[in-house]
C-alpha positions in Angstrom: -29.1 42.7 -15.6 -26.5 39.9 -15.9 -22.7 40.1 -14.9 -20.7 38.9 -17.4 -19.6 35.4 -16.2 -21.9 34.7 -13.2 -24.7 32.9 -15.2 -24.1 28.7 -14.2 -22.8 27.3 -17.2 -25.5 24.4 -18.9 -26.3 21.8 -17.2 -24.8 19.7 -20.4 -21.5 20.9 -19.6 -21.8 20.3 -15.7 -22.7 16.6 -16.9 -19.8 16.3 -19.5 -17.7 17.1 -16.5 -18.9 14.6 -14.2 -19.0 12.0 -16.6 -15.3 12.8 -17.8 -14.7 12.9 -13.7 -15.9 9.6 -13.2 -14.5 7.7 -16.2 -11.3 9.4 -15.3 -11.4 7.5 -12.1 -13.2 4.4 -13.0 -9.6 3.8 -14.8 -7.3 4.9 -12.5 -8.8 2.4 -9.8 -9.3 -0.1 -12.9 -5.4 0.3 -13.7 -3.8 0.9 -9.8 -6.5 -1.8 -7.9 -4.2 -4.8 -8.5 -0.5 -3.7 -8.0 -1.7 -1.8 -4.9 -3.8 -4.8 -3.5 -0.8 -6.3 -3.9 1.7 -4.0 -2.3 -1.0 -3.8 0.6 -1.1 -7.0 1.1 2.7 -7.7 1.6 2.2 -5.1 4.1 -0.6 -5.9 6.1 0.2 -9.5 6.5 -3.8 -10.5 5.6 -5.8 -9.9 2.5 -8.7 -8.8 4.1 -6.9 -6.2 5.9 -5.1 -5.0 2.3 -8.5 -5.1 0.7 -10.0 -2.8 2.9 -7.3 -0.2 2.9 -7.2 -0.3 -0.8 -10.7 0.1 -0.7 -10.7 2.8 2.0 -8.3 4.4 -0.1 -10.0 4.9 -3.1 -13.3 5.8 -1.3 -11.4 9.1 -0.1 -9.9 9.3 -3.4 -13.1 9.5 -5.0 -14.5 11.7 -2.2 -11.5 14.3 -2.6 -11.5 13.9 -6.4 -10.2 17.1 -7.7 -7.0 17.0 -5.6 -5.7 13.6 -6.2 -6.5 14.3 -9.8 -4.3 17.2 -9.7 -1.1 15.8 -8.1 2.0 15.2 -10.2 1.5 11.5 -9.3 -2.1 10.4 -9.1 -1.2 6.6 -8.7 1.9 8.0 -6.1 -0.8 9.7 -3.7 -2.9 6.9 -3.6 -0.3 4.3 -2.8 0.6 7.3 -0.2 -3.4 6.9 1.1 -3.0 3.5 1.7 0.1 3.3 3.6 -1.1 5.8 5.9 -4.5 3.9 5.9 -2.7 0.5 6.9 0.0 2.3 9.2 -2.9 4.3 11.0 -4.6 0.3 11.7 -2.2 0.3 14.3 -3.4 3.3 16.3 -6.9 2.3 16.3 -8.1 0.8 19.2 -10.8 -1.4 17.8 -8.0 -3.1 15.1 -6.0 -4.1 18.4 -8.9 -6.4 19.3 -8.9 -8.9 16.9 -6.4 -9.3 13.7 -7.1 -12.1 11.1 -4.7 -15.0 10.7 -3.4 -16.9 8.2 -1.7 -19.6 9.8 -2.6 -23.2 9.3 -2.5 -25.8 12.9 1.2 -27.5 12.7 -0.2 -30.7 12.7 -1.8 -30.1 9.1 1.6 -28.7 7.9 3.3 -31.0 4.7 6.4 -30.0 3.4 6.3 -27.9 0.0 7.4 -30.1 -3.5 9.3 -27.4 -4.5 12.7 -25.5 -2.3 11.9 -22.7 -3.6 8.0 -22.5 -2.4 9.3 -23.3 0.8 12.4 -20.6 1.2 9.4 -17.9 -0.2 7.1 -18.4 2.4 9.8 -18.5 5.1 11.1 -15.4 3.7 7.2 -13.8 3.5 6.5 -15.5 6.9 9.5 -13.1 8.1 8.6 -10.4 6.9 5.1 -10.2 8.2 6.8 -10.4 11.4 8.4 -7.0 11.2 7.1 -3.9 12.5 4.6 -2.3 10.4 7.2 0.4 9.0 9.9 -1.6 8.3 7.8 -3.9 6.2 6.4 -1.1 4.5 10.1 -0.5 3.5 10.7 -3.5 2.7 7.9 -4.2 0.6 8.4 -0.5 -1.4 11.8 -1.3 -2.4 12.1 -5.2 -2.8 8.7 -5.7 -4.1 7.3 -2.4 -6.0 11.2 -1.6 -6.4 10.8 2.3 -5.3 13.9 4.2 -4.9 14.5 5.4 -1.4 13.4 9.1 -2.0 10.2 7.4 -3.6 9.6 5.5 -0.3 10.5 9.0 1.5 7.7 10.7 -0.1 5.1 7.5 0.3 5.7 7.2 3.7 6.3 10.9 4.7 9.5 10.8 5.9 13.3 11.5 5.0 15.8 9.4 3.1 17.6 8.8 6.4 14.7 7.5 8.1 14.0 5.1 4.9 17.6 4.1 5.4 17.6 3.1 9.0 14.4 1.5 8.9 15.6 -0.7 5.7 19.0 -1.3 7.9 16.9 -2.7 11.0 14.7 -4.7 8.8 17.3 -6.7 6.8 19.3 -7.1 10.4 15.9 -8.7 11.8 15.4 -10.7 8.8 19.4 -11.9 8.9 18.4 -12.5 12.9 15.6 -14.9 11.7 17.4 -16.5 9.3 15.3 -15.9 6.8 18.1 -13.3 4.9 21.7 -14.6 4.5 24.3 -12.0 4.5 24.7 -12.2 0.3 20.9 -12.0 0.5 20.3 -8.1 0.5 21.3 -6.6 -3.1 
């Protein structure tokens, strides 16, 4: 005898599901890929670095499916899961060994055409030299514009925290020079 409800529903429907699943995701990671490759990349300093977190990411997305899928913000936890998979880098012992550069020798070195190529990468060069969280800041709300509770939440911390660690990285990039005083809107 059958209780009402505990028969498996048809296989049909269990496929439907997955294949709604995956298309689901196939254009989340099809629509979020690029602007978090990018944000990861101002982060991490090194594209091979960003590319792996991103990819990291979205293999634990995929893995944990149902639950970013159900968050008010899909796109919001992933860019969560990759700033926790770049910040975590750090921790790692193995990631301390060797770090990729992206620095070219002096002597090849030619001065840019254009100013305005030149102030970028001084300005970019600077902030890869911050510390991992205060570029994260940095990169949230000058680049992906986020407000501050936004960085809050993607980072995991309070509004306070966001502020100080905003404070200390526009004070080191006014140390460097690369940020003048009317710089910092």
């Amino acid at each position: 005898m059958e209780i009402l409800g505990s028969a498996p529903p048809p296989a049909s429907f269990v496929q439907e599901v997955l294949v709604d699943d995956e298309q689901e995701y196939a254009d989340l990671y099809a629509a979020q890929w690029p602007r978090l490759y990018r944000m990861a990349r101002a982060v991490a300093g090194d594209a091979a670095t960003a590319e792996d977190a991103v990819q990291a990411a979205f293999a634990r997305a995929y893995a944990s499916w149902g639950r970013v899928r159900a968050a008010d913000h899909p796109e919001a936890y992933l860019r969560r899961m990759v700033l926790n998979e770049l910040l975590g880098l750090r921790r790692r012992a193995w990631s301390r060994r060797e770090r990729p550069q992206e620095s070219i020798e002096s002597g090849l070195v030619t001065e840019a055409p254009d100013g305005a190529v030149a102030e970028r990468d001084r300005m970019w060069s600077a902030v890869r030299a911050l510390p991992p969280r205060q570029r994260a800041v940095v990169v949230l709300r000058y680049y992906e514009d986020l407000s501050e509770e936004q960085i809050a939440t993607a980072l995991g911390c309070s509004r306070g925290t966001v502020k100080s660690q905003a404070a200390a990285a526009l004070a080191n990039l006014r140390r460097s020079g690369a940020l003048t005083t009317g710089d910092d809107a």
